[in-house]
N, C-alpha and C positions, 0 to 999 in steps of 0.2 A: 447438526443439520445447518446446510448456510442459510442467511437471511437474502437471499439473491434469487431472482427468477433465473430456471434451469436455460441452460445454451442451449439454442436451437441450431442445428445444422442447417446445413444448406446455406448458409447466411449470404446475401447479395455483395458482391466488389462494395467495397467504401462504409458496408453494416459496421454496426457493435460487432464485437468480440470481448468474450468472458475470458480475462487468463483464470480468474476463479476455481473456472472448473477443471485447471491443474492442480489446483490446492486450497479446497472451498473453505471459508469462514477461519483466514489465517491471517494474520496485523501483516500489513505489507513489507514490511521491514522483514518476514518469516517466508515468505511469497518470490521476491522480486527474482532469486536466482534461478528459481525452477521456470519461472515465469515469462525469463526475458527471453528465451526461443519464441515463444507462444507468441510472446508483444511484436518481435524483430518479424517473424512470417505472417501476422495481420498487417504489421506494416507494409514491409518488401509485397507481399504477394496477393492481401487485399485490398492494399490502398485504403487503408484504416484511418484515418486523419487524424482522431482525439485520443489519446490514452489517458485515461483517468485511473486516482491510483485514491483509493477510497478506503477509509478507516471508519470505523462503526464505535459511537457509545459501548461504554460497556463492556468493551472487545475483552472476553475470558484470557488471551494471549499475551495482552496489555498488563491485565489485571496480576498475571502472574509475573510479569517480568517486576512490575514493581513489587512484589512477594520477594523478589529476589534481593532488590535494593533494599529494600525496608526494615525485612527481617532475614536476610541472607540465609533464603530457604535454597535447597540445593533439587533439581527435578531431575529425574534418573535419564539417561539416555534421549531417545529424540523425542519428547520433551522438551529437555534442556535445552537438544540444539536446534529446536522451535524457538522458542524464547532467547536465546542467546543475539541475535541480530536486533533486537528489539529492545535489549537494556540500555544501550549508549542514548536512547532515546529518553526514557526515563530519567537516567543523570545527569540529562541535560535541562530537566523542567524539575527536579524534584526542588529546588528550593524557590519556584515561583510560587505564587500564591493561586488558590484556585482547587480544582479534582483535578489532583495527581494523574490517575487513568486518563481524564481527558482529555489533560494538558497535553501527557504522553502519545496519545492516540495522535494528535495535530500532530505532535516532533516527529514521532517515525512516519507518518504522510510527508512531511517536509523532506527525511532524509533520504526516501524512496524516490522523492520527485527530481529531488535534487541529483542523487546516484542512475538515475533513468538521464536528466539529462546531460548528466557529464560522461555517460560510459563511454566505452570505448565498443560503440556500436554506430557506425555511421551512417544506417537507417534512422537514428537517431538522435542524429546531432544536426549543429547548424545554428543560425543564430535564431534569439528567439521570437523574432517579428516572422520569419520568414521558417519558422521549425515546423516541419510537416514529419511528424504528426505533433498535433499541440499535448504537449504531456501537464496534465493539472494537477492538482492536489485537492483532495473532499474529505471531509468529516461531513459522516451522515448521524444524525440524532436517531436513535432508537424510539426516545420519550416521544417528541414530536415528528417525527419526519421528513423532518427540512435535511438540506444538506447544505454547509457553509465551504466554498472554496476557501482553499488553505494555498500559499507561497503560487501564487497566479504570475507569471512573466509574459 
């Protein structure tokens, strides 16, 4: 079940849009391929201005890819190639100090925000003073509720 209030249709020019609900309660770095149609036509065609690319406490998706690193567990099928976008994230914080998961959850936010604004999508590119739509990076806390922006340009 995702931890996201459901999309409402209808939405107005310039509304939120959930890419979510192509692929609900998945670590972004698992997300971003299905998703970048979803993101490219709320921009192009709703004039969507903010893309936000949001990573969750806890994230089960996370927790499994550092399964992967930790104790080179193997996940059958798509599973696996769920988690498989989401490892390089992991190996890249696994010898910070700190929860591993959460550390991870920030990297693959970072590497989503980052791969969103380098594609090779020119609804979304441009420089970033002037990048319409503004693409963010968030970790939301599960325990408290906050959310902390991550790699802000």
């Amino acid at each position: 079940m995702s931890r996201r209030p459901p999309l409402g249709c209808g939405c107005a020019r310039g509304a939120p849009i959930a890419a979510t609900a192509v692929a609900p309660a998945l670590a972004p770095s698992a997300v971003v391929s299905t998703a970048l149609g979803a993101i490219r036509y709320a921009v192009a065609k709703l004039g969507v201005p903010l893309v936000p690319v949001m990573g969750h406490g806890r994230c089960g998706a996370v927790a499994a890819a550092v399964d992967v690193v930790r104790r080179n567990i193997v996940f059958p099928g798509a599973i696996g190639q769920m988690i498989e976008p989401i490892v390089p994230a992991v190996l890249g914080v696994r010898d910070k100090g700190g929860a591993l998961v959460e550390n991870a959850v920030r990297a693959d936010v970072s590497r989503v925000v980052q791969r969103l604004r380098t594609a090779s999508e020119p609804d979304l590119l441009g420089p970033p003073a002037e990048r319409t739509p503004r693409i963010v990076g968030a970790a939301y806390s599960l325990d408290t509720g906050e959310v902390d922006f991550v790699n802000e340009a």
